[in-house]
TIRO-2110 file (N, C-alpha, C; in Angstrom, 1 decimal):
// TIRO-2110
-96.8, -116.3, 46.8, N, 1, A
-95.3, -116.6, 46.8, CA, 1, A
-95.1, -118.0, 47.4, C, 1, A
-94.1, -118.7, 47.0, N, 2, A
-93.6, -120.0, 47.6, CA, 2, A
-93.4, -119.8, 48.6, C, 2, A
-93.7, -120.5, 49.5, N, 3, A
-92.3, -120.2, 50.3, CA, 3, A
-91.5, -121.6, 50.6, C, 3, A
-90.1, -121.4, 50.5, N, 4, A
-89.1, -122.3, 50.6, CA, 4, A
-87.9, -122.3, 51.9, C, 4, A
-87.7, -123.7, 52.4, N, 5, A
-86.9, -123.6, 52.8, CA, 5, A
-86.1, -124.8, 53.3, C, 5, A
-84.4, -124.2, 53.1, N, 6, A
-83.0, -125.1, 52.8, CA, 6, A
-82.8, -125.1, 53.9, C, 6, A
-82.9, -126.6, 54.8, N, 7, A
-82.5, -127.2, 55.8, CA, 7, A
-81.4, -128.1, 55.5, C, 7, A
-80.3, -127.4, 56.5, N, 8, A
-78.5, -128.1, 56.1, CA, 8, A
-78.5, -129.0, 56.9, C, 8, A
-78.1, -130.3, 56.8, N, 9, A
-78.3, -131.1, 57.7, CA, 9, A
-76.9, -132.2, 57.8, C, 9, A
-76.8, -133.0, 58.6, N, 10, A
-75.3, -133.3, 59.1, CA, 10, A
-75.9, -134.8, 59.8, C, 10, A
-75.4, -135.7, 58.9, N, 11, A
-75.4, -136.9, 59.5, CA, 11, A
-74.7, -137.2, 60.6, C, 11, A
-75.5, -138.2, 61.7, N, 12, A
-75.1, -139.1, 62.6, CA, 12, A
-74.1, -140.5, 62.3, C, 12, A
-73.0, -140.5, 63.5, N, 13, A
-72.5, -142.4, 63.0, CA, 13, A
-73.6, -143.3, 62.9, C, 13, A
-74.9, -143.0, 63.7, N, 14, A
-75.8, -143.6, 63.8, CA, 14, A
-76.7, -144.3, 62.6, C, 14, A
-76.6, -143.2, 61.8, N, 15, A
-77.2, -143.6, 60.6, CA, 15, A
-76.4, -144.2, 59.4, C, 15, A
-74.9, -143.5, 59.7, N, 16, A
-74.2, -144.3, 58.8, CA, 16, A
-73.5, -145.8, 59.3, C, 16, A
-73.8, -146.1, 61.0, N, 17, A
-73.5, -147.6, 60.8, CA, 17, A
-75.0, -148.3, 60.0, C, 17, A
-75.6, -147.5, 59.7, N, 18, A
-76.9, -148.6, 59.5, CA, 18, A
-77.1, -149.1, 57.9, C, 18, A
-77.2, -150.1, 57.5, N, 19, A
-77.1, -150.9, 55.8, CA, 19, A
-78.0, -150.0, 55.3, C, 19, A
-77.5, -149.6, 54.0, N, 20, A
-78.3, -148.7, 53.1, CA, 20, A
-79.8, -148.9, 53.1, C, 20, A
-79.5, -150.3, 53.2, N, 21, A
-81.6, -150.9, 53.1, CA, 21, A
-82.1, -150.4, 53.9, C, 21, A
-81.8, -150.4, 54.9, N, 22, A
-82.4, -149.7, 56.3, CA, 22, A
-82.5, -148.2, 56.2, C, 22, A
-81.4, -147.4, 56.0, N, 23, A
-81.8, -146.2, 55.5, CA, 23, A
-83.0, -145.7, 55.3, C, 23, A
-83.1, -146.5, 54.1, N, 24, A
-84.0, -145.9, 52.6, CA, 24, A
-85.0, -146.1, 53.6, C, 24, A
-85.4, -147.4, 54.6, N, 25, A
-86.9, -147.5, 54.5, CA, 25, A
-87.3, -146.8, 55.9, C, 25, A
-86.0, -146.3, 56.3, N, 26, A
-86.4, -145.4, 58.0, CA, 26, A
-86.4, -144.2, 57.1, C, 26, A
-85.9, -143.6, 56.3, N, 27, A
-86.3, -142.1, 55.1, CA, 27, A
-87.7, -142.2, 54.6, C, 27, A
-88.0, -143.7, 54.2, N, 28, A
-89.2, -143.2, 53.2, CA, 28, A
-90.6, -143.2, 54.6, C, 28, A
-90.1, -144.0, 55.7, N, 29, A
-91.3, -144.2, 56.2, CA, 29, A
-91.5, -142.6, 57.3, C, 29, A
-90.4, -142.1, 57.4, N, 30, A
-90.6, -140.5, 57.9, CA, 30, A
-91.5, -139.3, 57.0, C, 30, A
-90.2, -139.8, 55.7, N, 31, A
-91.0, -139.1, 54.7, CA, 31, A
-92.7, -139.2, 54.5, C, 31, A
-93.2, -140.6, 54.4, N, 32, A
-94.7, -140.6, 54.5, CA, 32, A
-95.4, -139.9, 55.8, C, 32, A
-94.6, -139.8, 57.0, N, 33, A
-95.0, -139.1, 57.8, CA, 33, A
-95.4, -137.7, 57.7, C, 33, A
-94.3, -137.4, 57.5, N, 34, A
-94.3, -135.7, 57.4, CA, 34, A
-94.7, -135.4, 57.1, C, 34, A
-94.9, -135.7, 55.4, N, 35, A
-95.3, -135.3, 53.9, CA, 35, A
-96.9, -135.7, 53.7, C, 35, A
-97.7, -136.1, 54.1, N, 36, A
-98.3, -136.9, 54.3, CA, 36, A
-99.2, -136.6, 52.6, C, 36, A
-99.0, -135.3, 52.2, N, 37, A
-99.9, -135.1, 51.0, CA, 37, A
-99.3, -134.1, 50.1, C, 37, A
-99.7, -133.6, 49.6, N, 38, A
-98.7, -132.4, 48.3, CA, 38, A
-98.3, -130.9, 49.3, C, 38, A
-98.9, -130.6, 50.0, N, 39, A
-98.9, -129.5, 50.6, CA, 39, A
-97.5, -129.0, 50.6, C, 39, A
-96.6, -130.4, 51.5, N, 40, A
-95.2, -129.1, 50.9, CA, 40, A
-94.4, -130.5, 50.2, C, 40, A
-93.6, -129.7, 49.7, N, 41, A
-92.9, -131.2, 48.5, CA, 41, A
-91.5, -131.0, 48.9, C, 41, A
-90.6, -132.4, 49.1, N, 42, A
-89.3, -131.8, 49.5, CA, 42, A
-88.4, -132.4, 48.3, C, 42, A
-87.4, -132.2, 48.0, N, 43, A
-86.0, -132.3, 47.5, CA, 43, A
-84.8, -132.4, 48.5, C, 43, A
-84.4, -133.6, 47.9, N, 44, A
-83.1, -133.8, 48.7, CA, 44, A
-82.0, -133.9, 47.7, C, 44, A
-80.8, -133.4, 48.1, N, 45, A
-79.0, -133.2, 47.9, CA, 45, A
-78.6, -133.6, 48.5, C, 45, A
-77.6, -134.5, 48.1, N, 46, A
-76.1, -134.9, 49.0, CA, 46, A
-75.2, -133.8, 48.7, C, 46, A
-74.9, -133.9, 50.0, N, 47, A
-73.2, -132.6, 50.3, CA, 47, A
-72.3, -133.3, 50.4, C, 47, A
-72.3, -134.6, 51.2, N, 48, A
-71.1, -134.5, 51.8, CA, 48, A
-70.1, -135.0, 51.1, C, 48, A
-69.8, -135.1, 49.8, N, 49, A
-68.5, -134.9, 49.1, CA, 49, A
-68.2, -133.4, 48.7, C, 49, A
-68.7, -132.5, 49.3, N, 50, A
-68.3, -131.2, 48.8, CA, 50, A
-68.0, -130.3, 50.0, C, 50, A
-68.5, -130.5, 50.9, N, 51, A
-68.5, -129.7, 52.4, CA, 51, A
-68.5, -130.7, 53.8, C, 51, A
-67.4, -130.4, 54.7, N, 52, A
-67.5, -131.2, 55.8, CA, 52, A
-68.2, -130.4, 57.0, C, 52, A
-69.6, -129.8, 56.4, N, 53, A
-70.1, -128.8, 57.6, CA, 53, A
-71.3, -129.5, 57.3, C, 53, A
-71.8, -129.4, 56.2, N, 54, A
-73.1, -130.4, 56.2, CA, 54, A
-73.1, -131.6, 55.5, C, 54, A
-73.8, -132.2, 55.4, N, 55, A
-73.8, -133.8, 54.6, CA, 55, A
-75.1, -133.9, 53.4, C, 55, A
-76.3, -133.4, 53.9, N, 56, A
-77.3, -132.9, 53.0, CA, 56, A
-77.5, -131.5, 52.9, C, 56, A
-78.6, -131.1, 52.1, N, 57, A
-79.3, -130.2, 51.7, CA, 57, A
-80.7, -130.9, 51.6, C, 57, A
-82.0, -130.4, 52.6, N, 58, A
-82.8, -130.7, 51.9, CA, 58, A
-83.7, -129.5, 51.7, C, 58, A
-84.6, -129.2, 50.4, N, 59, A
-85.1, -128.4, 50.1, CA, 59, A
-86.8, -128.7, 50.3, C, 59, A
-87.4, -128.1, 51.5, N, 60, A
-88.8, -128.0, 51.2, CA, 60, A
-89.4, -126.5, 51.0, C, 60, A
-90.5, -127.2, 49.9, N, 61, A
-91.1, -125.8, 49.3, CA, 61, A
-93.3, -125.9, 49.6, C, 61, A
-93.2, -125.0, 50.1, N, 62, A
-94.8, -125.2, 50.8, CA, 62, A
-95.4, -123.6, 50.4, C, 62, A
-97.0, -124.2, 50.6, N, 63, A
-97.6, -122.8, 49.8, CA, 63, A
-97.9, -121.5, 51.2, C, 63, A
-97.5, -122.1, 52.4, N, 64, A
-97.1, -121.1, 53.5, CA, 64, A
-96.5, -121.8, 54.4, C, 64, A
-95.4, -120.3, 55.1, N, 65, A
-95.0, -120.8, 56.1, CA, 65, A
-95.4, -122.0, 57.1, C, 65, A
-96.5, -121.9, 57.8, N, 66, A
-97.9, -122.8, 58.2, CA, 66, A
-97.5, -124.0, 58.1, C, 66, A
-97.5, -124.6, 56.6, N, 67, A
-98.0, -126.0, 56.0, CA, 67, A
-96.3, -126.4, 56.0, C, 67, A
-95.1, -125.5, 55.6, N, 68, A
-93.9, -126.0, 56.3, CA, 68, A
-94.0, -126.4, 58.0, C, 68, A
-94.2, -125.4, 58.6, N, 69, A
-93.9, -125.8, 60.2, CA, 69, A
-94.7, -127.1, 60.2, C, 69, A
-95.7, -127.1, 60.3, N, 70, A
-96.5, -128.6, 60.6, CA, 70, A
-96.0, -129.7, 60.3, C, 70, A
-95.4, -129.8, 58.7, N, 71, A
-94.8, -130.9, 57.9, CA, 71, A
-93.1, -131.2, 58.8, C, 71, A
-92.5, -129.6, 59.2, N, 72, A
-91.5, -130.1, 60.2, CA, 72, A
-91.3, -131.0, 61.6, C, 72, A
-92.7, -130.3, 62.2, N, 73, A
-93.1, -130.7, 63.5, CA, 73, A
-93.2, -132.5, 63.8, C, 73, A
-93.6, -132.8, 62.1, N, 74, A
-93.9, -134.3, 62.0, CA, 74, A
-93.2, -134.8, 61.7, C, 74, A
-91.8, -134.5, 60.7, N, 75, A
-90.6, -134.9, 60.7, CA, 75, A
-90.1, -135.4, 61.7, C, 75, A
-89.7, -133.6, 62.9, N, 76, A
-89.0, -133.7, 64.0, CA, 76, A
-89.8, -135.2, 65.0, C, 76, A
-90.7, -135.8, 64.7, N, 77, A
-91.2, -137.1, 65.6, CA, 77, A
-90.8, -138.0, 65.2, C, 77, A
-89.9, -138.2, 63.7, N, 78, A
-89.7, -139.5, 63.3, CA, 78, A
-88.6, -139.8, 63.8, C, 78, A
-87.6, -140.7, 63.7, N, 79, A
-86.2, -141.3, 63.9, CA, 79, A
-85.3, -140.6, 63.5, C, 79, A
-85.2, -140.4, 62.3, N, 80, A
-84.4, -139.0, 61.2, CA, 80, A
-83.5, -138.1, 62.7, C, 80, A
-85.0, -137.8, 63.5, N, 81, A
-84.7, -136.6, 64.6, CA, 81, A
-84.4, -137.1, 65.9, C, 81, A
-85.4, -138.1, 66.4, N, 82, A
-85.2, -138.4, 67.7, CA, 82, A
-84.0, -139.2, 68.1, C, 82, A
-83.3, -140.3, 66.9, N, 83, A
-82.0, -141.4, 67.7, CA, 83, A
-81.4, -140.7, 67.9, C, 83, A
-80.8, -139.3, 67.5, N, 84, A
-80.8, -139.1, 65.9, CA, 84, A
-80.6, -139.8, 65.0, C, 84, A
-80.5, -139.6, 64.1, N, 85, A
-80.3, -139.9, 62.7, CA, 85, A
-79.4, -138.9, 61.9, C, 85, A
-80.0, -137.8, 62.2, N, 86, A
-79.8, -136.3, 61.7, CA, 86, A
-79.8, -135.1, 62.5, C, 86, A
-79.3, -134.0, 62.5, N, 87, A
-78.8, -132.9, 63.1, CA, 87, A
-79.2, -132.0, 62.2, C, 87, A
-79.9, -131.0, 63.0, N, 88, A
-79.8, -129.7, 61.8, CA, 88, A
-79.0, -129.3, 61.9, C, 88, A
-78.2, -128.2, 61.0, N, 89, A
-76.7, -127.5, 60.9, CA, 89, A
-77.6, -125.5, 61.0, C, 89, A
-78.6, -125.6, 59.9, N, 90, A
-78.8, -124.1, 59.9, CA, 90, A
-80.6, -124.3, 58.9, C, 90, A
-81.3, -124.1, 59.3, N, 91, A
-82.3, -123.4, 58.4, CA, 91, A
-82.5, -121.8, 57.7, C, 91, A
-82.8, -122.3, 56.4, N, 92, A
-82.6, -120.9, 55.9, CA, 92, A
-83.9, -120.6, 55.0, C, 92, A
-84.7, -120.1, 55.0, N, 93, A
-86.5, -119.5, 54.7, CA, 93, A
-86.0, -118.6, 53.9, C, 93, A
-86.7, -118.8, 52.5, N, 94, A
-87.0, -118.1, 51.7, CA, 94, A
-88.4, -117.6, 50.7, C, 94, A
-88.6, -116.9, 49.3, N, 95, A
-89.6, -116.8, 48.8, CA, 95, A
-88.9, -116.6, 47.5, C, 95, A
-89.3, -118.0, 47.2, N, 96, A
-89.1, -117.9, 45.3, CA, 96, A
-89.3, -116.6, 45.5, C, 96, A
-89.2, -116.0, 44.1, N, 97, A
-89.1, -114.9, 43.5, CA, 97, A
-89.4, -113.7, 44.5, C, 97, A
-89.6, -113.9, 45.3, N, 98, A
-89.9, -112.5, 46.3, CA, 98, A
-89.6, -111.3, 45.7, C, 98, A
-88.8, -110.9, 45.3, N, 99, A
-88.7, -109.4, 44.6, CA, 99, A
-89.9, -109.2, 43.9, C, 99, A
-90.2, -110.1, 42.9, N, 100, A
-90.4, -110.0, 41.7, CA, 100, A
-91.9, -109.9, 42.8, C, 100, A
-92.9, -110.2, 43.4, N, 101, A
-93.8, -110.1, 44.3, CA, 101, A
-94.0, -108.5, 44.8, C, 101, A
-92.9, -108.5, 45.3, N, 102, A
-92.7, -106.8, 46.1, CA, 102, A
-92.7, -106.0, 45.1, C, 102, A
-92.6, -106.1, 44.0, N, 103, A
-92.5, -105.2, 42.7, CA, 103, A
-93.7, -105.5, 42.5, C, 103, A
-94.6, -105.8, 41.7, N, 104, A
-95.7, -106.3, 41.6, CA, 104, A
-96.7, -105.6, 42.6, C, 104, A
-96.5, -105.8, 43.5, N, 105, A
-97.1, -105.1, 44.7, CA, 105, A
-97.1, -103.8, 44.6, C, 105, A
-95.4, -103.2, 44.7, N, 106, A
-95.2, -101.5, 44.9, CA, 106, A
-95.5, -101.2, 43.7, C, 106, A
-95.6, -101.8, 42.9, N, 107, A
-96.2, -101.1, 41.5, CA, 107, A
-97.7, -100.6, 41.4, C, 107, A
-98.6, -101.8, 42.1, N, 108, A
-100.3, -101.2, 42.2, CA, 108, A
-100.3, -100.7, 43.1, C, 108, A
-99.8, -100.0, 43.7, N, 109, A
-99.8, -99.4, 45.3, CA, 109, A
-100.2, -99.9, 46.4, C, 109, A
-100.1, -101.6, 46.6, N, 110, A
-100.7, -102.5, 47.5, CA, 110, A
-99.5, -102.5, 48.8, C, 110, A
-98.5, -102.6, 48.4, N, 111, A
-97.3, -102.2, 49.6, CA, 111, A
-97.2, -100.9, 50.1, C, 111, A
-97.3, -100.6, 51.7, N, 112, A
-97.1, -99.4, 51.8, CA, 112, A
-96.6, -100.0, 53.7, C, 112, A
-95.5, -99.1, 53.8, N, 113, A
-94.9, -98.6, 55.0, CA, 113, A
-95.8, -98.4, 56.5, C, 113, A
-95.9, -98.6, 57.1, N, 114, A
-96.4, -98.6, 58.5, CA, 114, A
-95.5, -98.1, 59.5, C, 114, A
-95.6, -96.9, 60.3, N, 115, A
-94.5, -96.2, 61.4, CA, 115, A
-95.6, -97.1, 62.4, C, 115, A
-95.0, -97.1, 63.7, N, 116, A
-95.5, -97.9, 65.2, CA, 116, A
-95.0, -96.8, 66.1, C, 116, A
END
């Protein structure tokens, strides 16, 4: 299963007093941080012409939990996090098709209940 997850994020004045040029190259040089290889791949959305609670959406999708947290951990050291730059609003963890897994599963009889 994927696993994915949509971090809502809320810009600083900080970043928007800064010239677009600057942006881009304090994003992409985090980005090469983080990201450093395919392990998790992110997607970014603008919000903030739609919602005044967040300003992005960004979507990272990694082949475990694991290889997200780490790719976060290296984020959270860049600028993005520390001036800030950026604010989280809410993280939200999911799994592509999850059902469609758990079916799959309860079907061969690989899922089964545990009492404690």
């Amino acid at each position: 299963m994927t696993f994915t997850a949509f971090v809502l994020l809320m810009t600083t004045p900080a970043w928007l007093a800064l010239p677009r040029a600057e942006r881009s190259g304090i994003a992409e040089a985090a980005f090469a941080t983080a990201f450093p290889d395919d392990t998790v791949r992110l997607r970014y959305f603008d919000a903030e012409a739609f919602s005044g609670r967040v300003s992005d959406v960004a979507m990272l999708q990694a082949a475990s939990p694991e290889a997200y947290y780490l790719a976060v951990e290296r984020l959270r050291d860049t600028p993005l996090f520390t001036v800030p730059y950026f604010r989280i609003v809410e993280i939200i963890p999911a799994f592509e098709d999850g059902f469609q897994a758990f079916e799959a599963r309860q079907d061969s009889g690989t899922v089964s209940a545990t009492r404690g």
